[in-house]
Every structure is written in structure tokens, then in C-alpha cells.
C-alpha positions, 0 to 999 in steps of 0.5 A: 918753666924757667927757673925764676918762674919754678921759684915763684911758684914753689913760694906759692905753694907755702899756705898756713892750714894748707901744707905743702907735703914733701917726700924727700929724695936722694937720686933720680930713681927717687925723684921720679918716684916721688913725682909720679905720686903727684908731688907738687916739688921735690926736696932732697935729703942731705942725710939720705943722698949721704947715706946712698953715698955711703957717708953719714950726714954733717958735711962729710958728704963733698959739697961737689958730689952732693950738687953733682947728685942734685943738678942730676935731680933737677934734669930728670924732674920740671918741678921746682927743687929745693936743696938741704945745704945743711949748714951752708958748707963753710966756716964763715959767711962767705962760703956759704954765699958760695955754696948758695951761688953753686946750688943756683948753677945746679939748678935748684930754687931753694935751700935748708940751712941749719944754724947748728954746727955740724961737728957739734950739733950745738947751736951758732951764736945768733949773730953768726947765724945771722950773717950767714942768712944774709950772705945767702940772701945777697947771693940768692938775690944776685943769682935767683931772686925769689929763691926760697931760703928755708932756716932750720932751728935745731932748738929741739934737737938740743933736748930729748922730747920730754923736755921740750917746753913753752920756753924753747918755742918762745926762743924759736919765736924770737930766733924766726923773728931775727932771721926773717929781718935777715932774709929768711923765707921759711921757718923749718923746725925738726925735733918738735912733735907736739901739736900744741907747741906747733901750733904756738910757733905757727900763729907767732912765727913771722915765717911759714912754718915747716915740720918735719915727719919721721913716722905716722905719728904725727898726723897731717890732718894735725898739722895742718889745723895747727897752721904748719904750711910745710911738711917734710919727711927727711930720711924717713923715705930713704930709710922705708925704701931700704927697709923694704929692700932688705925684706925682699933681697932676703932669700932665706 
């Protein structure tokens, strides 16, 4: 497939009560892993390809070698790939419509962007945010109309779950209704574990809605009647495959 038709068909694959499940990567040996389960696409994992590269997540990994990692994934695989771009790598909008116009070259259909600063982990103001969706839109628009620009909110992740409450699902609702008039595509929400908040965002949300799994936990069963119409795993593959391969390196 070419790479506008892999965009239109991993847009297809994001159905409320019926979710596309992602196993995010970090190479190819994981990739071909993943797709020989039945994967429909792949998703990388900015943590994990960091993590394998002996860095820590936030964009200490080099905007070059993380898509020099990925144009490698997307060679070895003829499904649609999506890229976590964390926060767009840049400190203004144009650099992250730069950083969206060079994961096109890599080959890729679709990015995650964070509207939380990856020095702080605080949120950006919501018109900053803003105008970093819209200059990705115009680059993905230029270079791969159809290009899936999937927002994640670190609302949750501004609270321990104890605290977590109607309230912040509300300004969840109103952040998804911005950044979709701004040219969002998807809606990614990590952090958030009760079902019953799910499925609030979910009936309100202007846009699909993405949970992120880290354990059994959460059952897909659940989401799924919830109306989530995307799960993804991210660092929790990297970290069972590295897990089991402790088990098995110990020799005594």
C-alpha cells in the first residue's frame, strides 16, 4: 500500500466499542514480533525505543536517531505505523511542524503529541498547545493528508488515581473539544483507569478515545463497552520482554 492509502486504512481501524489494541514497539525484532501476533498496525513507544537506547524518556532521546529507529520499523513492516513524538521535539510551533514533516519522510501515517512539557511534566498553556496541533496539521496536510494526529492529555498524570474525579474528565472533555477544532484526530488519555470516567470521556469526547494499558488490570472487555476506540500498552511490552529476559540470562 502506498503510504496515504496505510493512513486511510489505519483511520478506519479507530471504532468506538470496537478498539484498535496496539502493542507498542521499539525495533524491528519487536515489530516483527507484534505483526506475527495479527497486529492490524504498530505503534512505537517513545519510552521503550529510549529505554533500548540507554536513555530515559522526555526527549533526551535525539529527534534523528528516534526516526532513524522508526524509518527502520516502518521498512521491515507493510502496516501502517504510527510514531509517539512525545511532545513534537521543539520549543515552538514550528519546530514541531518540523518534526511532524520528518516522521512523513520516515515513512510513518500518524504521531502522538503531548500537551505536557517534557522538562516538567506540567501541562502547556492551552493556547500554546493549540497552536502546536495546528502547525502539525498544516505539515501533515502538505506532506500526508489523512495523517492521524493522535493528542495525548497528561490531565491524569497531574494526580495520583485517588484523586482523579468528574472534574478532570470534564476539563479532559473541553480540552478534546479545542484540540479537535484545531485538527486533532484522536484523543489519548494515559493515567486514567476507571472505567466509569472512561466511559464518560468516551460518550463526550468529539474525538476517538485512546486508553493506555500497563497491566491486566484494566480488562479490554471493559473498554471496549466503555466506548474506548483504542488501546495501547506503551512501555509495558518493552518492559515483560525485558523482564523475561533477565529470568532466562540468570545462570545461577
Amino acid at each position: 500500500m502506498s503510504q496515504q492509502a496505510k493512513a486511510e486504512t489505519f483511520r478506519a481501524l479507530h471504532k468506538s466499542s470496537e478498539p484498535l489494541i496496539l502493542f507498542n514497539t521499539w525495533d524491528v525484532g519487536s515489530t516483527r514480533a507484534v505483526s506475527k501476533a495479527g497486529a492490524k498496525a504498530i505503534a512505537t513507544s517513545s519510552w521503550s525505543i529510549a529505554a533500548a537506547q540507554g536513555f530515559g524518556d522526555g526527549e533526551k532521546l535525539s529527534r534523528e536517531v528516534l526516526l532513524g529507529v522508526v524509518g527502520q520499523i516502518v521498512a521491515s513492516t507493510d502496516l501502517p505505523v504510527t510514531v509517539d513524538l512525545e511532545s513534537g521535539y521543539g520549543k515552538d510551533a514550528d519546530a514541531v511542524a518540523q518534526t511532524v514533516r520528518m516522521s512523513i519522510e520516515a515513512g510513518v501515517i500518524g504521531c502522538n503529541l503531548e500537551d505536557s512539557d517534557p522538562a516538567t511534566g506540567r501541562l502547556r498553556p492551552l493556547d500554546e498547545v493549540i497552536q502546536r496541533i495546528e502547525a502539525a496539521r498544516r505539515a501533515a496536510t502538505d506532506a500526508c493528508p489523512g495523517y492521524f494526529i493522535n493528542i495525548r492529555t497528561d490531565v491524569f498524570f497531574q494526580k495520583p488515581a485517588a484523586e482523579h474525579d468528574a472534574a478532570m474528565a470534564q476539563d479532559v472533555i473541553e480540552r478534546a473539544k479545542r484540540y479537535a477544532e484545531a485538527g486533532a484526530d484522536g484523543l489519548f488519555v494515559p493515567g486514567l483507569t476507571d472505567v466509569p470516567l472512561i466511559r464518560h470521556i468516551a460518550s463526550a469526547s468529539p474525538l476517538p478515545l485512546n486508553i493506555m494499558r500497563t497491566s491486566d488490570d484494566l480488562v479490554i472487555s471493559d473498554l471496549a463497552e466503555a466506548g474506548v476506540a483504542r488501546i495501547s500498552h506503551g512501555p509495558y511490552p518493552y518492559l515483560v520482554a525485558m523482564s523475561a529476559l533477565e529470568r532466562v540470562a540468570k545462570v545461577s
